[in-house]
C-alpha angles and dihedrals in degrees: 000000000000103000095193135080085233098044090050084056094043095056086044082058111046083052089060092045092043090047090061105040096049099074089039089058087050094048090053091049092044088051089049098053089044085063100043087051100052087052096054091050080060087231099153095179085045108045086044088057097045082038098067097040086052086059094053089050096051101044085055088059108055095034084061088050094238086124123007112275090238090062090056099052090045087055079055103048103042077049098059088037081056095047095050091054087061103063095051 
């Protein structure tokens, strides 16, 4: 248990925070299967379209630092080489 004054703050704090970033977090992994899936289903059109929403999701995310912005390039980057996969 926190025995400050700051410390007590600081553990009010990190729930609220915690509280916030947990269903972002959700909401990245759950971008990141919809695309997996879609490229397993061997959609192209599909898995394009669900692709590029998934960007947009993930670089809110990390502009917001839930999660470093070079993890989120590197989710990116394994998903085009993924998509492009797909297409050869």
């Amino acid at each position: 248990m926190a025995n400050t004054a700051q410390a007590r703050k600081r553990a009010r704090q990190a729930v609220k925070q915690n509280a916030h970033n947990s269903p972002q977090r959700s909401t990245l992994r759950t971008a990141i299967k919809a695309v997996r899936k879609a490229i397993q289903a061997g959609d192209k059109a599909a898995a394009t379209a669900i692709f590029q929403t998934s960007v947009s999701k993930i670089d809110s995310i990390a502009d917001k630092k839930i999660i470093h912005k070079n993890k989120a390039a590197r989710h990116k980057s394994r998903l085009a080489a993924a998509l492009k996969a797909l297409a050869a």
